[in-house]
C-alpha positions as CSV (number, residue, x, y, z in Angstrom):
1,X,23.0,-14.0,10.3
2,X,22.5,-13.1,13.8
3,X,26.3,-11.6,13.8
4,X,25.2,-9.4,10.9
5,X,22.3,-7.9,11.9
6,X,24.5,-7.0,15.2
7,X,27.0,-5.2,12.7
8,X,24.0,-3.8,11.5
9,X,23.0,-2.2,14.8
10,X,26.0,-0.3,15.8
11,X,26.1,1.6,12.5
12,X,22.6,1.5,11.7
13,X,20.5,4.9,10.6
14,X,17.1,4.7,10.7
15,X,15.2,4.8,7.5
16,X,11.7,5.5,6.5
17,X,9.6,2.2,4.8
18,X,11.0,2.0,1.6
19,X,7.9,1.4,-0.2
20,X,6.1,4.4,1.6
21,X,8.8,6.8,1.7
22,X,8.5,7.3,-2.1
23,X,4.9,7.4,-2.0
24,X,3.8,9.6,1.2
25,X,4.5,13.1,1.5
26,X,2.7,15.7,4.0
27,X,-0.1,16.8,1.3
28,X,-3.3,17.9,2.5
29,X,-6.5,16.1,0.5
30,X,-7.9,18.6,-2.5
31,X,-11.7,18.7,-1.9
32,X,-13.3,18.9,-5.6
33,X,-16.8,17.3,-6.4
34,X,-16.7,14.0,-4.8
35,X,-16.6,10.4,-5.7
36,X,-20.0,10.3,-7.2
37,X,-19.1,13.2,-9.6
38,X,-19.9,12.4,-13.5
39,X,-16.9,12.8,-14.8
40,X,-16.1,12.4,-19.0
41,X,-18.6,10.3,-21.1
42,X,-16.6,7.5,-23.1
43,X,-17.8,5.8,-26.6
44,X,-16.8,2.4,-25.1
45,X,-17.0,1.0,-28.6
46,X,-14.0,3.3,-29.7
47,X,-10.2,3.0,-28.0
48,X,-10.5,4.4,-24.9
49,X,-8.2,7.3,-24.4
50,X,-5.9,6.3,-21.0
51,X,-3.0,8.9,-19.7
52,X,-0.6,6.4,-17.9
53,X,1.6,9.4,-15.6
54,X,5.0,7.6,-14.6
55,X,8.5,9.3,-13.5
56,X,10.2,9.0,-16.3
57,X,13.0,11.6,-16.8
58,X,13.5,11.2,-13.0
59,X,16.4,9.4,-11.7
60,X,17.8,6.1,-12.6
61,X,15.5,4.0,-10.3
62,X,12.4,6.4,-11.5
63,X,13.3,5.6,-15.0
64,X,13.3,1.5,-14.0
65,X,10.1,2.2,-11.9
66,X,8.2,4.3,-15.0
67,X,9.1,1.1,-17.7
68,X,7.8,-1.1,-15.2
69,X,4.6,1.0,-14.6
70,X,4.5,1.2,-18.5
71,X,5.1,-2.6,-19.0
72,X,2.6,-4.3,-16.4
73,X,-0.3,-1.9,-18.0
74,X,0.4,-3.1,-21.6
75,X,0.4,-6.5,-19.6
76,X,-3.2,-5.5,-18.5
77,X,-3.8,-4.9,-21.5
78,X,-3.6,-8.1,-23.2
79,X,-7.1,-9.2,-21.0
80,X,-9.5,-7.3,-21.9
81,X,-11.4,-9.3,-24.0
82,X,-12.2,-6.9,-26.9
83,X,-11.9,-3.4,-24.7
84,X,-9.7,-1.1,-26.6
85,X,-7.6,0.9,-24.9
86,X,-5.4,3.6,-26.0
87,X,-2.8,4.2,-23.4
88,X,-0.8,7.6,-24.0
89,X,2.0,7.4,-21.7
90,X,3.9,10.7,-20.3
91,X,6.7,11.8,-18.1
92,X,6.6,13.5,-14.8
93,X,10.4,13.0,-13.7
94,X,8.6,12.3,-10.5
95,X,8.2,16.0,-9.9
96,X,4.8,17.8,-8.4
97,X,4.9,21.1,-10.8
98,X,5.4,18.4,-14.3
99,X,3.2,15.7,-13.4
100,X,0.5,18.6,-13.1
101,X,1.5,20.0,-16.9
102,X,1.3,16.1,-18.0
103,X,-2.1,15.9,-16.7
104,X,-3.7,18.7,-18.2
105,X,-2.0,17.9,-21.2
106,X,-3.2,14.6,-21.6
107,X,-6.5,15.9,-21.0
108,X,-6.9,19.1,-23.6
109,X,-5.5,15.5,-25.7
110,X,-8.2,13.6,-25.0
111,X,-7.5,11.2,-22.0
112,X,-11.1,10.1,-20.6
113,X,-8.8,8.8,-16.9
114,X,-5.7,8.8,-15.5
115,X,-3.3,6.9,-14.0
116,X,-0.6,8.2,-11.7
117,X,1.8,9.6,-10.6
118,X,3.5,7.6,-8.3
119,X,4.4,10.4,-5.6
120,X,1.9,11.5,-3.3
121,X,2.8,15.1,-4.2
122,X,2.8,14.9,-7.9
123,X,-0.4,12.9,-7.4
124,X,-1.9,15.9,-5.8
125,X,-0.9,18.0,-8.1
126,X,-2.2,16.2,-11.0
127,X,-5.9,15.8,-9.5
128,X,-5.7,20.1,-8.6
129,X,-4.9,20.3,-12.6
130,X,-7.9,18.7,-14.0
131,X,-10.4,18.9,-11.5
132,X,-12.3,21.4,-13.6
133,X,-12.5,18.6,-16.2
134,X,-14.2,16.4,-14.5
135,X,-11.7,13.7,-14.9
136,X,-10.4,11.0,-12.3
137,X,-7.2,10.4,-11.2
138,X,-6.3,6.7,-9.9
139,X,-2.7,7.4,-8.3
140,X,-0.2,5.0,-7.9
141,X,0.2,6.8,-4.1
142,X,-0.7,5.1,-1.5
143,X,-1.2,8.6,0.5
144,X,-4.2,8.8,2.2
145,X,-4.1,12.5,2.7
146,X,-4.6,13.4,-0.9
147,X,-7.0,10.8,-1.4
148,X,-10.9,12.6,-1.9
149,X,-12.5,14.3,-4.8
150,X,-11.3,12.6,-8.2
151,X,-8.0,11.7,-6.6
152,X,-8.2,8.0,-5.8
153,X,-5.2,6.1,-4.2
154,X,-4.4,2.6,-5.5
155,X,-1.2,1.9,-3.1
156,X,-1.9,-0.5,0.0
157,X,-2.7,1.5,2.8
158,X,-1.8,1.3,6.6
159,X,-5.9,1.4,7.5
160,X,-6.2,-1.6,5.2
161,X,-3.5,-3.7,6.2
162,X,-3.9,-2.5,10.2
163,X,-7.8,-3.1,9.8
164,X,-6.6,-7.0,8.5
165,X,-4.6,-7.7,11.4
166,X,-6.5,-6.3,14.3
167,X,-10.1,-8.2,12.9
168,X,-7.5,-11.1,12.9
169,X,-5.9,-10.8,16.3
170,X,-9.2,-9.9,18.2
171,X,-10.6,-13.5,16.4
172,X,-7.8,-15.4,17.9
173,X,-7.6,-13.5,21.9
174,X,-5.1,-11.0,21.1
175,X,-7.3,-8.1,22.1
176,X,-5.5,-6.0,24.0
177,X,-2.8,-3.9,22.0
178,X,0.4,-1.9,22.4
179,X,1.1,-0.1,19.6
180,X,5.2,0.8,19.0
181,X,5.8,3.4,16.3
182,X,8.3,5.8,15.0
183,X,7.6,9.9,15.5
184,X,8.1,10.7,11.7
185,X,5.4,11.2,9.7
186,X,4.9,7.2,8.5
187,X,5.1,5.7,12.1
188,X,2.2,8.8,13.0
189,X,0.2,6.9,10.2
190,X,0.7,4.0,11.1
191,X,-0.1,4.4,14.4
192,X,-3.4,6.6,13.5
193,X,-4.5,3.6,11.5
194,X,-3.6,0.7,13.8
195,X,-5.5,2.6,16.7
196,X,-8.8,3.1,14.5
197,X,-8.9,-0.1,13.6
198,X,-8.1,-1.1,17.2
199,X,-11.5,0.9,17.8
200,X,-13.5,-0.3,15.0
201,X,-12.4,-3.8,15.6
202,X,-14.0,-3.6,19.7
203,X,-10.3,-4.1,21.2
204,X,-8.8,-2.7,23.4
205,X,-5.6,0.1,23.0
206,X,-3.4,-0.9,26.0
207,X,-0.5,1.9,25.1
208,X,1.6,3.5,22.3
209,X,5.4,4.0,23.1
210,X,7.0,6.3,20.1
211,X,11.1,6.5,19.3
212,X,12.7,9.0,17.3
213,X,14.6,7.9,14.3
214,X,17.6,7.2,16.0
215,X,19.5,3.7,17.0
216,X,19.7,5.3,20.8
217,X,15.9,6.3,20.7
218,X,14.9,2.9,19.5
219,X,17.2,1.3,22.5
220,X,15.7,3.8,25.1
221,X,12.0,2.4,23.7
222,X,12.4,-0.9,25.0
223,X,12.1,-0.9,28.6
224,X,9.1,1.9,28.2
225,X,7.5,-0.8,25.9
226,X,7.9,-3.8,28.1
227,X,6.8,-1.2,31.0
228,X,3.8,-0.5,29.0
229,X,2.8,-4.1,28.2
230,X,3.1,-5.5,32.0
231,X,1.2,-2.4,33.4
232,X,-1.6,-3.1,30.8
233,X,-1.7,-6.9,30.7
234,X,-1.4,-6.2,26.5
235,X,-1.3,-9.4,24.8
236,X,0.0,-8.4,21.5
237,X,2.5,-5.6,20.2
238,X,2.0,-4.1,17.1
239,X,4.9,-2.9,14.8
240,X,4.6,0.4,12.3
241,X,8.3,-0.2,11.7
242,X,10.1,-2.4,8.3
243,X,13.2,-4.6,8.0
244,X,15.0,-1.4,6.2
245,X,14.0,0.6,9.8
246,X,14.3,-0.3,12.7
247,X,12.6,-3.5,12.6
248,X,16.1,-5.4,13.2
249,X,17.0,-4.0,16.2
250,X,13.7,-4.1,18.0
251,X,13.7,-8.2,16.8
252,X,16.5,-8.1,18.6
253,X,16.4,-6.5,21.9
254,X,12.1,-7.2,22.6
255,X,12.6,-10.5,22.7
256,X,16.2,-9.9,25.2
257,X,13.9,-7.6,27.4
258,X,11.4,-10.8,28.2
259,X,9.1,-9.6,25.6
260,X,8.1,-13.0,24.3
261,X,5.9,-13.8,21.7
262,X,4.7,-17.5,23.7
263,X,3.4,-14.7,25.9
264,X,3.0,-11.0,23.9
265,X,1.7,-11.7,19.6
266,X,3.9,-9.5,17.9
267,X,2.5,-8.2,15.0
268,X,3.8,-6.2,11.9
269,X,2.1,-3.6,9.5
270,X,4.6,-3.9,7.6
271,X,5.9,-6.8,4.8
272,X,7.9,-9.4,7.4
273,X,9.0,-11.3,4.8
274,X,11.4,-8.7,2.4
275,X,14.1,-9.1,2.4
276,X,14.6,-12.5,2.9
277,X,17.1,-12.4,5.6
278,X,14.3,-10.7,7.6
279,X,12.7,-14.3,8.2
280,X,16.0,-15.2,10.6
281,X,15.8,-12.4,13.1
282,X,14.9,-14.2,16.2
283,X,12.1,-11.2,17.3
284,X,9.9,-11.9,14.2
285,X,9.2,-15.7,14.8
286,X,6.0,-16.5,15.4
287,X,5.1,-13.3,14.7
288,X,1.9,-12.2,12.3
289,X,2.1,-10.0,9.4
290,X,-0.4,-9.0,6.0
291,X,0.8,-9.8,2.7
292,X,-1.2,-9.8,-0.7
293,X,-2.7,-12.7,-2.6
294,X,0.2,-15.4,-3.0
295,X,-1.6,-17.1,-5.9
296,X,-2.4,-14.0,-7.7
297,X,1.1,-12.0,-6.9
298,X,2.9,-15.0,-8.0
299,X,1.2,-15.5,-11.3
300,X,1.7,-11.8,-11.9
301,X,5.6,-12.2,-11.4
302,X,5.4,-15.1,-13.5
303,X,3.7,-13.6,-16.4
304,X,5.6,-10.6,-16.1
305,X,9.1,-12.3,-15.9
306,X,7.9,-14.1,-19.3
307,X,7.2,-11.2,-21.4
308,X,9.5,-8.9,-20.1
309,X,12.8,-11.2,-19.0
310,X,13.0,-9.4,-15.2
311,X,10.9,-9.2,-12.4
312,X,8.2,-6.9,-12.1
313,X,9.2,-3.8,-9.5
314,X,7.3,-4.4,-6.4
315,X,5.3,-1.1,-7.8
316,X,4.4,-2.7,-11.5
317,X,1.2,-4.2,-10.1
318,X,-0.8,-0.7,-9.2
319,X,-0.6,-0.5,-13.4
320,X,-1.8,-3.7,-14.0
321,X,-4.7,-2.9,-11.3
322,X,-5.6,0.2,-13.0
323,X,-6.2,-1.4,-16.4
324,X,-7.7,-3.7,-15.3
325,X,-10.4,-2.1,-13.4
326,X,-10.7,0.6,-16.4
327,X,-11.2,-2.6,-18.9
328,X,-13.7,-4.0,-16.5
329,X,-15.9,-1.2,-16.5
330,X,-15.7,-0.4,-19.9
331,X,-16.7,-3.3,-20.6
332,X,-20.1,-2.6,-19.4
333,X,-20.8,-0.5,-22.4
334,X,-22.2,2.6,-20.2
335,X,-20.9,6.2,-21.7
336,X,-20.2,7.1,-18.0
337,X,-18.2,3.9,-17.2
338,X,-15.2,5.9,-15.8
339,X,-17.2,8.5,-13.3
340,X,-16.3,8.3,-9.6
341,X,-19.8,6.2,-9.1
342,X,-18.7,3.4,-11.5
343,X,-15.4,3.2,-10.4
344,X,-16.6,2.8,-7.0
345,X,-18.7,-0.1,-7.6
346,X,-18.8,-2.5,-4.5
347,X,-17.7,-5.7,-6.3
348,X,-14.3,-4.6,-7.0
349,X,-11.9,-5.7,-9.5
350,X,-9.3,-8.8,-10.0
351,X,-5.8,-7.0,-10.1
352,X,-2.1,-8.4,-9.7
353,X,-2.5,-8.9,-6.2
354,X,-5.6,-10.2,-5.9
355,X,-9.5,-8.9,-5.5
356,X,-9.4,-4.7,-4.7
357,X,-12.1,-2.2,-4.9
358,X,-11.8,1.7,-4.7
359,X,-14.1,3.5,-1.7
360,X,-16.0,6.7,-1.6
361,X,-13.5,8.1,0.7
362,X,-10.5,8.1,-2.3
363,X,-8.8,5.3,-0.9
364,X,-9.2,1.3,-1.7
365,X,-9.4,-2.2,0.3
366,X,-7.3,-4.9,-0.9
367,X,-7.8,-8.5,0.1
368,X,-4.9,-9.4,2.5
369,X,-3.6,-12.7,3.7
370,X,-2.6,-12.9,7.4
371,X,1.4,-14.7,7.5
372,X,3.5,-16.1,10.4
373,X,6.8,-17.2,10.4
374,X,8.1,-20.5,11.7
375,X,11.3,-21.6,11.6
376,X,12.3,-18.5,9.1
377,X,9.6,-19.4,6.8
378,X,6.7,-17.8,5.9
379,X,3.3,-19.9,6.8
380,X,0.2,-18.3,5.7
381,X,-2.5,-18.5,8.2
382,X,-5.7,-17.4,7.2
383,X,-5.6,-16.9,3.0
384,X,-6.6,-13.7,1.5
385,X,-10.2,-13.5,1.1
386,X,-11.4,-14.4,-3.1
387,X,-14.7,-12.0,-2.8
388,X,-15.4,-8.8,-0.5
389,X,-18.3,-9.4,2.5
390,X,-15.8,-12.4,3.6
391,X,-13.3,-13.1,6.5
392,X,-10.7,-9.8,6.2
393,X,-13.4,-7.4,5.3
């Protein structure tokens, strides 16, 4: 294993995340009303008219990505418990200028909410499009730049998943931080959102060390990290990188430059466990990582994997979520069930992942386990949280 991860590093090209590179892009937010805006008035005792926005027409993996969007919301669907929804689904090709036709199309056709796109672009461009309507757009982005008016986000986000981890750490001594992230515009995010919640959390920031995207920037960062954590007296490192960037290498040569995790807590904002042959590289032992609701995630896949024959996308689950919370609050049998105010409600909502809520700010909390990995398996430590006001939030 070890032998091909050292393949790996010689011809290596540095990648962005693979689950944020489709879904950030440089978009500024669009400022239009505000979350507490009223938005369209529903007859909650009719069908409720849904536009589901998905990249189909796109490209062979958007066309697999927009059937599993479509299938986990018909999924949703199924639990409703006598809420009607009628879910009109159309095609963006995962492009900015079609997904903002398909929006105001779906609204001069009646669609009370929607949900998507997927990119943060086309997500943007959707919530410019109907603004004027009034009507909210719950994006399958997890973009926190567009996220504001009645665009909401429903993709994880770094904030949440940094906020997790750094409340974590600083409960268990690791309270003094190093922060090692890329210079494109994900590991900037990253890094943004790992040093606020640094802040908000009452650690301390002992450094950031940044590489270019590069296998000779990422070797160059090494001694400047290990420079940075014995200068500081930093007791954990935290990681913006994933195991389709540069995450291999650094397991790799941190822990051959004396970087030891008995001694410095690595940490990871991204998913330590996918793929699978991540959980053997000898830098990631021991260290701590966020990963969504195992019970919930798993009984999604399951359910999925029954009524469609396949696994769910790693994506599918932002549909479910979005149903669900729609069914939830149309459920209440208010008229103005589906305004930013309601769909900001504090309780949150039970979604494929687990518990989730929307915020004022456009962009949503998600309850997150905290993972290790022992022996190149994954051991959750602390479970994600069942209710919002607990540990994690």
């Amino acid at each position: 294993m070890i032998a091909c991860f050292r393949a790996f590093r010689k011809k290596m090209h540095l990648l962005l995340l693979p689950l944020f590179a489709v879904l950030l892009a440089a978009c500024q937010p669009v400022a239009i009303g505000g979350a507490n805006s009223g938005g369209p008035r529903i007859d909650p005792s009719a069908p409720v008219p849904v536009a589901l926005l998905v990249p189909r027409g796109g490209s062979a993996s958007d066309e697999l990505l927009a059937k599993n969007l479509e299938n986990a919301a018909r999924l949703a669907m199924r639990d409703l418990g006598g809420v009607e929804i009628d879910l009109r689904v159309y095609g963006t090709a995962g492009n900015a200028s079609k997904a903002a036709a398909a929006a105001s199309q779906a609204v001069n056709e009646g669609a009370k909410i929607i949900l998507g796109p997927v990119y943060g672009e086309a997500a943007n461009a959707a919530g410019v499009a109907v603004a004027s309507s009034g009507v909210n757009v719950i994006s399958f982005s997890n973009n926190p730049t567009i996220a504001g008016g009645n665009v909401f986000v429903l993709g994880p986000t770094f904030a949440n998943t940094a906020n997790r981890l750094v409340s974590f750490a600083k409960r268990n001594g690791k309270d003094k931080m190093v922060v090692l992230h890329g210079q494109d515009l994900a590991g900037q995010l990253g890094r943004d959102a790992i040093v606020q919640a640094i802040s908000a959390n009452g650690a301390t920031l002992a450094g950031t060390v940044d590489y270019a995207l590069s296998q000779e920037s990422v070797v160059a960062a090494v001694p400047r990290v290990k420079a940075t954590i014995e200068g500081s007296g930093a007791n954990a490192l935290f990681l913006t990188t994933s195991s389709a960037s540069a995450l291999p290498l650094f397991a790799e040569l941190l822990p051959e430059a004396g970087i030891q995790s008995a001694t410095t807590q690595y940490v990871g904002l991204t998913r330590w466990d996918i793929p699978q042959q991540t959980l053997a590289l000898p830098g990631v032992q021991g260290g701590w990582f966020a990963l969504p609701d195992t019970a919930a995630s798993g009984a999604f896949s399951n359910r999925y994997k029954a009524a469609y024959g396949s696994d769910p996308h790693p994506l599918a689950g932002l549909a479910f979520d979005g149903i669900a919370a729609i069914g939830s609050l149309v459920k209440s049998g208010k008229s103005n069930a589906l305004s930013g105010a309601a769909l900001t409600q504090g309780a949150g909502f039970q979604g494929a992942s687990g518990i989730f809520r929307l915020r004022r700010d456009g962009t949503n909390e998600r309850a997150l386990a905290v993972a290790t990995i022992r022996n190149n398996r994954v051991v959750v430590l602390d479970p994600a949280p069942r209710g919002f006001g607990g540990a994690g939030f």
